[in-house]
C-alpha positions as CSV (number, residue, x, y, z in Angstrom):
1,X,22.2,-33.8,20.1
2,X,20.3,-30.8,21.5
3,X,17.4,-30.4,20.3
4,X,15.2,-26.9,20.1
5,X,12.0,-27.6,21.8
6,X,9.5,-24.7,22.2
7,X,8.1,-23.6,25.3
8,X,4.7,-24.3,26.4
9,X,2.2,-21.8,25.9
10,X,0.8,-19.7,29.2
11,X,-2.3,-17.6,29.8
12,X,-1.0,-13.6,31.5
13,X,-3.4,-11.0,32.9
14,X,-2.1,-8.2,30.7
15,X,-2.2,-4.0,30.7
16,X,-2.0,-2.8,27.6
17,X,0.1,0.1,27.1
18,X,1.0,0.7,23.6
19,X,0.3,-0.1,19.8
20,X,3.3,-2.0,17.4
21,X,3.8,-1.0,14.1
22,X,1.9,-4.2,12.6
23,X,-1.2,-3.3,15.3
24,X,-0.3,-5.4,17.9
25,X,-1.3,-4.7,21.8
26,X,1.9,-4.1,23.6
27,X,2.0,-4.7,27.7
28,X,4.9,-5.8,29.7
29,X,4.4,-8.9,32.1
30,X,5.5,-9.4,35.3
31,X,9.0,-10.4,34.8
32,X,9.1,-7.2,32.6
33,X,9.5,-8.8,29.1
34,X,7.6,-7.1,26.6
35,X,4.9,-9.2,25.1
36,X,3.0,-8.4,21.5
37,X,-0.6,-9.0,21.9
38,X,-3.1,-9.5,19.2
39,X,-6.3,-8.0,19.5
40,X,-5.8,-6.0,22.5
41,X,-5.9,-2.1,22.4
42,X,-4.3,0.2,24.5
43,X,-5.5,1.0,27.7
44,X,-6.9,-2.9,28.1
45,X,-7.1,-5.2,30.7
46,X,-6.8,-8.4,28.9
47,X,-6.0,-12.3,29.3
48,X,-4.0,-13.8,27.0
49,X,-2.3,-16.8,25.4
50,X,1.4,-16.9,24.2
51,X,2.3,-18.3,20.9
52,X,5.7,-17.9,21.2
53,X,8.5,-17.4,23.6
54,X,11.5,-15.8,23.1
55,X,14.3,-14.0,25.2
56,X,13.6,-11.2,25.0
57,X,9.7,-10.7,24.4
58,X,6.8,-13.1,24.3
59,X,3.7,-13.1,21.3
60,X,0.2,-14.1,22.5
61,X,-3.6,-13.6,21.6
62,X,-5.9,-11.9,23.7
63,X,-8.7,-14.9,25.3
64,X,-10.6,-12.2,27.0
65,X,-11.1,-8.1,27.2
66,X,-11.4,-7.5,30.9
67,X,-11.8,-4.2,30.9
68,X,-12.0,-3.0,26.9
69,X,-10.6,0.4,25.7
70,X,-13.8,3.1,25.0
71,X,-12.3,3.1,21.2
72,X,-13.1,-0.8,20.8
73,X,-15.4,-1.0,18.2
74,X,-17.1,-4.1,16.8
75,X,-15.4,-5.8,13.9
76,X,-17.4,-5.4,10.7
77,X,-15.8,-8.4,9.1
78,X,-16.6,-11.6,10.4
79,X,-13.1,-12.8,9.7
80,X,-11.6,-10.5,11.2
81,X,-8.7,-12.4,13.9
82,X,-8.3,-15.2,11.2
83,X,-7.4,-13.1,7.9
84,X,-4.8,-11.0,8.1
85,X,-5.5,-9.0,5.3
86,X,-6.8,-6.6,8.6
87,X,-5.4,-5.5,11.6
88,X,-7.1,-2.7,13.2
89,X,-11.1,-3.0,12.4
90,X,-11.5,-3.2,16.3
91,X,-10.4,0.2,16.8
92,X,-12.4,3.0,15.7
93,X,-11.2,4.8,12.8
94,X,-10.9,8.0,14.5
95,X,-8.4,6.4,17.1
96,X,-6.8,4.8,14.1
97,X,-5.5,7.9,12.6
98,X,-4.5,9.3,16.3
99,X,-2.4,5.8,16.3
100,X,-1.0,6.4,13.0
101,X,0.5,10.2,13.3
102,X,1.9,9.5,16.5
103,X,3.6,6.8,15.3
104,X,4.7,9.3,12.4
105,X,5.8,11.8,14.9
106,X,7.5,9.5,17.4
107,X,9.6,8.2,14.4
108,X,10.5,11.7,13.5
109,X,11.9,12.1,17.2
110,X,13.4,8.9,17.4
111,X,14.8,8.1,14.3
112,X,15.4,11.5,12.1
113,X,16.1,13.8,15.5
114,X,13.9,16.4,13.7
115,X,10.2,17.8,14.4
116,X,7.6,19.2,12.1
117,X,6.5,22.9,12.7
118,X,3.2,21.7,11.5
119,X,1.2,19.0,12.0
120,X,-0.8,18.3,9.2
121,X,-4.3,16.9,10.4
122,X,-4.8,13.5,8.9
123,X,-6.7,13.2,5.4
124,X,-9.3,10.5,5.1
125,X,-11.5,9.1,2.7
126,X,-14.3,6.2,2.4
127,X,-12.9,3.5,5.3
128,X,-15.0,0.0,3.7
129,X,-14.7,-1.0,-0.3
130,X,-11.4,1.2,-0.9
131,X,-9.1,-1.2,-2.3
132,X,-9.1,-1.7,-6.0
133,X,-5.4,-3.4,-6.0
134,X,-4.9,-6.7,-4.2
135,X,-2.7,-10.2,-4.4
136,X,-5.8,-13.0,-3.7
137,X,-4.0,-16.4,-2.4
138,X,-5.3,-19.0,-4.1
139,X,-5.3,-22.8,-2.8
140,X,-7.4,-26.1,-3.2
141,X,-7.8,-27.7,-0.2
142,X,-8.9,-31.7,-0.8
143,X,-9.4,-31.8,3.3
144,X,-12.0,-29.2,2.7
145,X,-12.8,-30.6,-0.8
146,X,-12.7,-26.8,-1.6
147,X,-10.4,-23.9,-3.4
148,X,-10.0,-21.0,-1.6
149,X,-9.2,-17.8,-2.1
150,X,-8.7,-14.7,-0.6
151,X,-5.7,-13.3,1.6
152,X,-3.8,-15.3,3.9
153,X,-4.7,-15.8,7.2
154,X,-2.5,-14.0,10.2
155,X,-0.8,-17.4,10.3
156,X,0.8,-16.7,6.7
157,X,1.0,-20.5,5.7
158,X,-2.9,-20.8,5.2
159,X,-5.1,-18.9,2.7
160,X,-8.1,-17.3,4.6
161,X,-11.2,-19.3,4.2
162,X,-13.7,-16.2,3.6
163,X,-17.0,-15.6,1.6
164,X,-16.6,-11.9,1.3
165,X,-14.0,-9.2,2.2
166,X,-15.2,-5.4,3.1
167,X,-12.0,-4.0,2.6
168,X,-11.8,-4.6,-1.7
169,X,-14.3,-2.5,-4.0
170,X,-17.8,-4.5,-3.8
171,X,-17.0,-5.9,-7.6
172,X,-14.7,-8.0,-6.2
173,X,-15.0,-8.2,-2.5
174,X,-18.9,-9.5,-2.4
175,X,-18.4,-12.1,-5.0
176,X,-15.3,-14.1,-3.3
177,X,-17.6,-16.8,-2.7
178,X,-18.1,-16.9,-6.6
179,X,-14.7,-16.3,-7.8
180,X,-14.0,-19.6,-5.4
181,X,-16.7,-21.8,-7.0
182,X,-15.5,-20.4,-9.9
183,X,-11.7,-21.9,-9.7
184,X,-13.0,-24.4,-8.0
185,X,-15.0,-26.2,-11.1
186,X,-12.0,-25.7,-13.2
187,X,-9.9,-29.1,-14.5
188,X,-6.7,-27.0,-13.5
189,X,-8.2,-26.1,-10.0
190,X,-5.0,-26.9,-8.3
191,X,-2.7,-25.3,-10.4
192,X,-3.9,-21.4,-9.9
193,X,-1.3,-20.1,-7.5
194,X,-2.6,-16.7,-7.3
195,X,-5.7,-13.9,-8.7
196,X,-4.5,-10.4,-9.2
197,X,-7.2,-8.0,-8.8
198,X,-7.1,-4.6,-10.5
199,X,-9.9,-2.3,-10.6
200,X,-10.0,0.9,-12.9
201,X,-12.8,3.6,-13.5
202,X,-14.3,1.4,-16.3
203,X,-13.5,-1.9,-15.9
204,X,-11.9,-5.0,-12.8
205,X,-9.5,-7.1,-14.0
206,X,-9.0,-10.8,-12.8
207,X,-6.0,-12.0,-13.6
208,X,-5.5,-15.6,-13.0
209,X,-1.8,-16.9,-11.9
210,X,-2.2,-20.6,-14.5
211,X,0.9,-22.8,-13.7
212,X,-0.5,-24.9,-16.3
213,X,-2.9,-24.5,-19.6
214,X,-6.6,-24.4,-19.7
215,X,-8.4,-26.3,-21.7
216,X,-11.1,-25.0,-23.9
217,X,-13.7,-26.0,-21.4
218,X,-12.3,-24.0,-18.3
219,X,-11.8,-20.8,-20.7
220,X,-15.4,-20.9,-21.6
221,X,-16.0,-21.2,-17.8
222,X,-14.0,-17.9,-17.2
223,X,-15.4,-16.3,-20.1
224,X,-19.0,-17.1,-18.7
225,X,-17.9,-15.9,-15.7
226,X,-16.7,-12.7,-16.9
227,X,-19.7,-11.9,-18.9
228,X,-22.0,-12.4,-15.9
229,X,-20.1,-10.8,-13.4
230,X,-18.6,-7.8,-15.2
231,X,-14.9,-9.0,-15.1
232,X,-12.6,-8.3,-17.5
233,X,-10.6,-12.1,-17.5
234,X,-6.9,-12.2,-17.7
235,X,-4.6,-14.9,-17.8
236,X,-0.9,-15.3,-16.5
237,X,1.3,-18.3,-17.6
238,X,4.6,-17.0,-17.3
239,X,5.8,-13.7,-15.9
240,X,4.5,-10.0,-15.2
241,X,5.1,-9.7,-19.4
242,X,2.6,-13.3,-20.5
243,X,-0.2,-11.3,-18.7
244,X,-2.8,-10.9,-21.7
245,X,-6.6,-10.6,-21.9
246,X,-8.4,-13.8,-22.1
247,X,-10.0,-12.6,-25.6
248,X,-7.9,-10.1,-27.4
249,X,-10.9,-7.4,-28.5
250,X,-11.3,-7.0,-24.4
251,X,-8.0,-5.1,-24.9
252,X,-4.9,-4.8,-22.2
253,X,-5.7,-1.1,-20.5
254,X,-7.9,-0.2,-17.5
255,X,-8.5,3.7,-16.8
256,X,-8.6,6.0,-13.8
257,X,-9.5,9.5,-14.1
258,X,-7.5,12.2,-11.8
259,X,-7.4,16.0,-11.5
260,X,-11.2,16.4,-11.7
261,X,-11.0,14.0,-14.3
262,X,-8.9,16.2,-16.8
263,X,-6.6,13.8,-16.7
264,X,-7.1,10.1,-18.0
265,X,-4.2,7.5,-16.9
266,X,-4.2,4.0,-18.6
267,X,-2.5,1.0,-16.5
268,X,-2.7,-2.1,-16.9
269,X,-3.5,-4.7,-14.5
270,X,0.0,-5.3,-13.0
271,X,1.1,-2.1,-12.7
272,X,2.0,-0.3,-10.1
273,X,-1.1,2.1,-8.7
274,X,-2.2,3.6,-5.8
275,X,-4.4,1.2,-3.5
276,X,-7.4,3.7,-2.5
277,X,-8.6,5.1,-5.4
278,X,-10.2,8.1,-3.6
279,X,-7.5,8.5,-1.4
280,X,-5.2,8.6,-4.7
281,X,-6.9,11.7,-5.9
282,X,-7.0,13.1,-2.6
283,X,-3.5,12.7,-1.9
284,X,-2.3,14.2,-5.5
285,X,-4.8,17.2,-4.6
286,X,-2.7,17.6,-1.3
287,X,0.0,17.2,-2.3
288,X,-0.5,19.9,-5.6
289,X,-1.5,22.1,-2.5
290,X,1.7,22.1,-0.5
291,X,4.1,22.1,-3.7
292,X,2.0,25.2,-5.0
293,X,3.7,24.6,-9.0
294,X,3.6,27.9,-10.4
295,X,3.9,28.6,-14.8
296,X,7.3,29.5,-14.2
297,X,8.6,26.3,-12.0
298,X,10.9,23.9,-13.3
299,X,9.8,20.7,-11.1
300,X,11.7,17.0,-10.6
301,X,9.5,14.1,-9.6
302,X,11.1,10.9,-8.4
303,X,9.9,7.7,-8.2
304,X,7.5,8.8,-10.7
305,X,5.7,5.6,-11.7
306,X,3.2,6.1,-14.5
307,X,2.8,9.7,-14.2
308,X,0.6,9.9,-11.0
309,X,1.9,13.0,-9.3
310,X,4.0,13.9,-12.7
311,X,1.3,14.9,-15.0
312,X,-1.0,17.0,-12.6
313,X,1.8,18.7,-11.9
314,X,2.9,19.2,-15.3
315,X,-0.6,21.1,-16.0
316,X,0.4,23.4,-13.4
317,X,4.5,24.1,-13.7
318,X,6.5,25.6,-16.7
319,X,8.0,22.0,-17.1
320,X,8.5,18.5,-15.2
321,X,11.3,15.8,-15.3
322,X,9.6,12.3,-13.8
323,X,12.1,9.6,-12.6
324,X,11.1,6.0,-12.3
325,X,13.5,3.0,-12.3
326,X,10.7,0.3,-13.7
327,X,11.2,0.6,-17.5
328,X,7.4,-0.1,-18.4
329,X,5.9,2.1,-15.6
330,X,8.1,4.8,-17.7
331,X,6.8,3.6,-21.4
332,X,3.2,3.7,-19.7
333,X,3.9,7.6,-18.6
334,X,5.5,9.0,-21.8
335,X,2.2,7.4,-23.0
336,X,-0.6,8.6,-21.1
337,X,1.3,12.2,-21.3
338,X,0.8,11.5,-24.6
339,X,-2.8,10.4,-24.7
340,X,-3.4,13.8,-22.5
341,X,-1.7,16.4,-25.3
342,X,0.6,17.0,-22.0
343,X,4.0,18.2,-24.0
344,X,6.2,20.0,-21.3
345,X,7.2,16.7,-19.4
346,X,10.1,14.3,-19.8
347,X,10.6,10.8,-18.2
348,X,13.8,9.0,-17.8
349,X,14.0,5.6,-16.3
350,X,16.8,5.6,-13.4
351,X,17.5,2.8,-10.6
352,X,17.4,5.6,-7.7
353,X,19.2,3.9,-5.4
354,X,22.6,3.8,-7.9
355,X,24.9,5.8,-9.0
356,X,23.0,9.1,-10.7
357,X,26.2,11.2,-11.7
358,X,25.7,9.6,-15.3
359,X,22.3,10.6,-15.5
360,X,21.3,13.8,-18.1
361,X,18.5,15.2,-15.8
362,X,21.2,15.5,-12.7
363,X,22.8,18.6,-13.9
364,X,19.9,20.4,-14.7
365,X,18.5,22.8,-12.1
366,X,14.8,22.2,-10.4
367,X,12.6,24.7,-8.5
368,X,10.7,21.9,-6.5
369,X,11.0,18.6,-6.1
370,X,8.0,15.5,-5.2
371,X,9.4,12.2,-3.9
372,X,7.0,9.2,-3.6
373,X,9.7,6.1,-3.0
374,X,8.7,3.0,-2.0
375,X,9.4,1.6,1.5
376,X,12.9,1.8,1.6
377,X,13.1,5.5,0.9
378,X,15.2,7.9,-0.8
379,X,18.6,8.1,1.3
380,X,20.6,6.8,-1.6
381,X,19.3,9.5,-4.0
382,X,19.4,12.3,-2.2
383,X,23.0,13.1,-1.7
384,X,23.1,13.3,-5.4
385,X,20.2,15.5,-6.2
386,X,20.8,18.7,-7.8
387,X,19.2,20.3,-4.2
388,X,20.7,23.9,-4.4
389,X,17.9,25.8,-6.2
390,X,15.6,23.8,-5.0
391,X,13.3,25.9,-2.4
392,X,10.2,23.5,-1.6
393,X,10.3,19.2,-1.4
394,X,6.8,17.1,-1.0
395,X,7.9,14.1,0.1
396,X,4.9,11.3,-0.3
397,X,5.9,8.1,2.2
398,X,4.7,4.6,2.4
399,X,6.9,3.9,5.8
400,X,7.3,6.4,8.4
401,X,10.6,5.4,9.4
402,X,12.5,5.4,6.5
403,X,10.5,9.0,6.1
404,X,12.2,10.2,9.4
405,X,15.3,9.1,8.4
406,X,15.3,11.0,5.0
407,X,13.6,14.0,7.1
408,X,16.9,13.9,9.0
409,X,19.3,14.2,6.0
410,X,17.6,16.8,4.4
411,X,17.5,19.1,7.3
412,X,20.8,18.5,9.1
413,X,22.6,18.1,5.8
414,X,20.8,20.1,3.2
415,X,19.8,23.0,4.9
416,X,16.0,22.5,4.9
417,X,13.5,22.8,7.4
418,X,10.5,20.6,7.8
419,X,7.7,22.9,7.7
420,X,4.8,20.2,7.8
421,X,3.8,16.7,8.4
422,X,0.5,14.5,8.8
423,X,-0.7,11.2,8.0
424,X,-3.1,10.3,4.9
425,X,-5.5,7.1,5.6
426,X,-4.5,5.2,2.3
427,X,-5.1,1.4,4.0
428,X,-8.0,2.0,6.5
429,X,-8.2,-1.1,9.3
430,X,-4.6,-1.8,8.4
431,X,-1.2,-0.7,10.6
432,X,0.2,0.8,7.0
433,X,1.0,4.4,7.8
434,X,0.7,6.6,4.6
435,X,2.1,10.1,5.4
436,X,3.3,13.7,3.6
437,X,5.9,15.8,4.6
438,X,7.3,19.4,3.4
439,X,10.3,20.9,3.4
440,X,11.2,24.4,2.8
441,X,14.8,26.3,2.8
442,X,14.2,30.0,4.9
């Protein structure tokens, strides 16, 4: 029997000539295979290790900078090359947006065939403390005689072993340490797969994943906890719909505040919100900017969620359909439209990658459309859109590729031209790209 045997690692002396999508170094070695190094930065001379082997490219880690790029920067995280909840903190943030829209703009040419007129330049916001949504692994270690918790490590099978993370809002990320003693003097210990963090304008939310019930003893520990750290303590037993406030007066909603806080949105802990807080109001500022809703504007948002993008608008536009395919993310919207006195906006709740032809907003004709889809994009709505009166699209992407790819239908097969694009620094120190693109017909 032949058995797969993996080759030994190497050391190479490296030039680095790119950046990869996920913020690797790229270089080509001698033989001319290209090889994905992390921690290198373009325009490095580096030695490096290979971790793995393959046909047709090699992975390694740089050893040693020999000659470092003038945008390496000092990691600010002491972590940083063991959690991978970061990949970029070793290149200055300037030089990460320059890495970001040229990715944009080389998927554009590569993938969609089409070109902005405009570049847009790249909108930015605070770079440390941004993230107020975040998946914590969870894990005790009896090696370590220790629970740890935090995001896994760039080897995906261990949780990072950290004591603080610079990337979460201070709440959270300067009391890991604690939240880790914390599960770590519970009974169930070992049975808290995961923490959910969720931060709104008022209140953080810890919601703890229990694969098992807590006795009275570790609820008085969380409660404790919660009083003296200024968490709001939620528990999870079962699935997304179990989630509930430890006590029941602390109530299930958080808040966040948008369109110079004329707007109040309640979510709860699980749902679906922007990351970056002050990127989020940024980015719905932008984007109001390049749609430009005017009292007599019949608009369509897509991918809706809780009424993000749909409410802003609707404060702005004669009237607004919103289109999300998760059922409680739609409850949440007609709810907060609600909670706002906002009366000229209707939500449906559509699967946008299905057949829409069925669907009572399809036949109805829209001035302006805004589509914020998730990674995969929008390729299997579009087609089906009622596009013909519609002069302007903001499209809001989370993956430049799929972005490019959508670009490309829309202007080779809709008669649109892409008037603008730029990137928007939503996951500072990560290789997420975050972008905005707008269409026009002549």
């Amino acid at each position: 029997m032949t058995r797969n045997r993996s080759k030994p690692a190497i050391e190479l002396e490296l030039s680095i000539t790119d950046l990869s999508h996920d913020g690797r170094g790229v270089a080509r070695s001698d033989d001319g295979k290209a090889v994905f190094v992390v921690g290198a930065l373009p325009g490095e001379r580096v030695k490096a290790r290979t971790t793995t082997r393959k046909k047709q490219f090699d992975e390694a880690v740089a050893i040693e900078i020999l000659e470092a790029s003038p945008d390496r920067v000092a990691p600010r995280c002491r972590h940083f090359g063991t959690c991978g909840g970061c990949a970029l903190q070793h290149l200055s943030p300037q030089t990460q947006l320059a890495a970001k829209q040229h990715t944009l703009l080389e998927n554009f040419e590569r993938i969609g065939h089409v070109k902005p007129e405009r570049v847009i330049a790249p909108l930015t916001s605070q770079v440390w403390g941004y993230r107020r949504k975040a998946r914590l692994g969870v894990k005790y270690v009896p090696k370590k005689e220790k629970t740890l918790v935090g995001f896994r490590e760039t080897d995906p099978r261990f949780i990072a072993d950290v004591e603080r993370c610079e990337v979460l809002v201070p709440q959270v990320g300067e009391r890991i340490a604690a939240i880790s003693a914390l599960v770590d003097s519970l009974e169930v210990r070992a049975l808290i797969a995961q923490i959910e963090v969720a931060s709104g304008d008022d209140r953080t939310a810890l919601v703890f994943r229990n694969l098992a019930p807590l006795s009275d003893g570790d609820k008085e520990k969380l409660r404790d906890f919660g009083a003296r750290e200024n968490f709001t303590i939620f528990l999870q037993p079962g699935n997304n719909d179990t989630v509930a406030p430890l006590d029941a007066e602390d109530g299930g909603d958080l808040h966040f505040g948008l369109d110079g806080g004329a707007i109040d949105f309640a979510f709860r802990p699980l749902d679906f919100v922007q990351v970056n807080a002050a990127m989020n109001e940024a980015m719905v500022a932008h984007a109001l900017a390049l749609l430009d809703p005017q009292p007599q504007d019949r608009v369509l948002d897509l991918f809706c969620g809780l009424g993000n993008f749909t409410l802003p608008i609707a404060r702005r536009a004669g009237s607004v359909v919103g289109v999300e395919g998760e059922p409680n993310l739609v409850r949440r919207a007609n709810e907060n439209a609600a909670r706002n006195g906002i009366t000229n906006v209707e939500f449906y709740a559509a699967d946008l990658t299905t057949d829409l032809r069925t669907q009572p907003w399809v036949g109805e004709g829209f001035d302006k459309l805004l589509l914020d889809p998730p990674r995969t994009g929008a390729d299997a709505a579009i087609p089906q859109l009622p596009l013909a009166q519609v002069r302007r699209i903001v499209y809001v992407s989370c993956h430049p590729g799929s972005l490019a790819r959508d670009a490309g239908i829309l202007v080779r097969d809709h008669g649109f031209k892409l008037k603008a694009a730029g990137v928007m620094d939503m996951f500072p120190h990560t290789a997420h790209v975050e972008s905005i693109a707008v269409f026009e017909r002549d």
